[in-house]
C-alpha positions in Angstrom: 79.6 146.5 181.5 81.1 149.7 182.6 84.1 151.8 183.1 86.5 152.2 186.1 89.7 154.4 186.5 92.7 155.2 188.3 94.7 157.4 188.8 96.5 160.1 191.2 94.4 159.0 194.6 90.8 159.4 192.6 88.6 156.3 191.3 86.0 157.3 188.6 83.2 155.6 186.7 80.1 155.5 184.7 76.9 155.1 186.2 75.1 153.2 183.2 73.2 149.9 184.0 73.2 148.3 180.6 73.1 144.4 179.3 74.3 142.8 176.0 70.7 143.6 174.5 69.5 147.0 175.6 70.6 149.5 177.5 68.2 150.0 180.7 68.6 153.9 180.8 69.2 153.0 184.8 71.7 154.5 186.8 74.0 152.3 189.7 76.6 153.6 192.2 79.9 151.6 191.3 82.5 153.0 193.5 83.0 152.9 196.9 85.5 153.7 200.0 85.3 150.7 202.1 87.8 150.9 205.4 90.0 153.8 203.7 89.9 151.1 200.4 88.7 152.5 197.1 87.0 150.0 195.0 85.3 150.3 191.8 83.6 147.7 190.2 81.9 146.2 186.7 80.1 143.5 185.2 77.4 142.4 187.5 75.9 145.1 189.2 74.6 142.4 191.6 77.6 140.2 192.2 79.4 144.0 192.1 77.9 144.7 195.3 77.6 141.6 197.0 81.7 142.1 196.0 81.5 145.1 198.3 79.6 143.6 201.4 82.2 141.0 201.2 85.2 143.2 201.2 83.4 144.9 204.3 83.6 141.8 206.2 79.9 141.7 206.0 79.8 138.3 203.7 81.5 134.8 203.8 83.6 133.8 200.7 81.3 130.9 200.0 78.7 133.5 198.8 80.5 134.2 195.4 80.1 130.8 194.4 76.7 130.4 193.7 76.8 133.7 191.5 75.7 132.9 188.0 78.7 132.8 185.9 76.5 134.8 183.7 76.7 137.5 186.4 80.4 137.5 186.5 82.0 141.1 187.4 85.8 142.3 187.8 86.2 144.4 191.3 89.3 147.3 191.5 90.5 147.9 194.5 93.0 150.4 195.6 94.9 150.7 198.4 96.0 154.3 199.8 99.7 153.1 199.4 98.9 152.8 195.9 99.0 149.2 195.3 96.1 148.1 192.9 94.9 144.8 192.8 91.9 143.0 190.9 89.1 140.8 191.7 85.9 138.4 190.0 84.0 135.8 191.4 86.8 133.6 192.5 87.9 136.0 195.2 91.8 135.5 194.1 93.4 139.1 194.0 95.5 139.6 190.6 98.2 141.4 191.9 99.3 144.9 189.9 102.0 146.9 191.7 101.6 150.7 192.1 101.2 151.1 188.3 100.3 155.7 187.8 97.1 154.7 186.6 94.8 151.9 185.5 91.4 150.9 184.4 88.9 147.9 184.2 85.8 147.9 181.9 84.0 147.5 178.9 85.5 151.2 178.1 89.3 150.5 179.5 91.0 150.7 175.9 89.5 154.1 175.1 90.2 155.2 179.1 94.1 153.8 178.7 94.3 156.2 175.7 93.2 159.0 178.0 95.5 158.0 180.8 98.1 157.4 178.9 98.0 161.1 177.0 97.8 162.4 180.7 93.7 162.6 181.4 92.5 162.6 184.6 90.7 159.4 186.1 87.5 161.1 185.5 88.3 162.8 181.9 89.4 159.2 181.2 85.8 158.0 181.8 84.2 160.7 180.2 86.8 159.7 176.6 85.2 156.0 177.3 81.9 157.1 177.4 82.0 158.7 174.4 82.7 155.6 172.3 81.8 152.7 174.5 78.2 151.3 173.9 78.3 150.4 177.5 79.1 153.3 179.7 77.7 156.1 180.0 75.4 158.6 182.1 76.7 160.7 185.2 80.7 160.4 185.6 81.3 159.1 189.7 84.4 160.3 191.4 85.8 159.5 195.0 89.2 160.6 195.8 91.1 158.8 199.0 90.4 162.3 200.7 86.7 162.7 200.2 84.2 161.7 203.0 81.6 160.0 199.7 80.4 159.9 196.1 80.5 163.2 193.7 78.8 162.7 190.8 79.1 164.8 188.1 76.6 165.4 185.2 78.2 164.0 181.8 78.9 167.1 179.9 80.6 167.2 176.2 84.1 165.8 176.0 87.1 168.2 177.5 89.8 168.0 174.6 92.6 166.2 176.2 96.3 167.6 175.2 99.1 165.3 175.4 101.4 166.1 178.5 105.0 166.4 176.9 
């Protein structure tokens, strides 16, 4: 799967292309800034990015259908206002407010410990790296200010001191 983060204007993610019986030891982009949009997205790296195109306007929303359910993915998208909303296959946006932060993922319970204790999006991904068997390699950050992708080389876990 993969892990996705929120918070304070920036998405981050892994970069790890795995599946349920090996890990491939490839490397996928998995956030994007689509019409001032950030989305970040897991599962199906495939239906992941067909996801994308259709969020571009490039698709119809008949193509999701015939996406094996197999190849299932959850999409988060964030608007600049804040408001953070969720997408799979279906198309149906699950609605989520303007919550401070948020993640999606095989890794989001290690990454909502992180956020929680104050983390960064990215520091957050990094925490979920660390214990998730399915995340992992370069850390991907995009902030609503920055013209495309930084990645940044996975490096040992940052000690993460709880804000007070």
């Amino acid at each position: 799967m993969t892990t996705v983060t929120y918070r304070s204007g920036v998405i981050a993610s892994d970069s790890l292309v795995s599946n349920e019986e090996y890990l491939m030891k490839t490397f996928s982009r998995k956030i994007f800034k689509v019409d001032g949009v950030l989305i970040g997205v897991c599962g199906g790296s495939y239906s992941g990015l067909v996801f994308v195109d259709w969020f571009r306007g490039l698709l119809l929303d008949d193509c999701m259908w015939d996406l094996d359910v197999g190849d299932d993915f959850e999409a988060l998208v964030v608007h600049p206002d804040g408001e953070i909303l969720t997408y799979n296959r279906y198309l149906i946006p699950d609605e989520h407010g303007k919550p401070k932060f948020f993640a999606v993922g095989s890794g989001s319970k290690c990454a909502y410990i992180a956020l929680e204790m104050g983390a960064s999006a990215e520091r957050a991904v990094k925490l979920a790296c660390k214990y998730d068997l399915y995340s992992g390699g370069d850390i991907q950050v995009l902030g609503f200010n920055d013209k495309d992708l930084v990645a940044k080389k996975s490096k040992a876990l940052i000690s993460i001191k709880r804000k007070r």
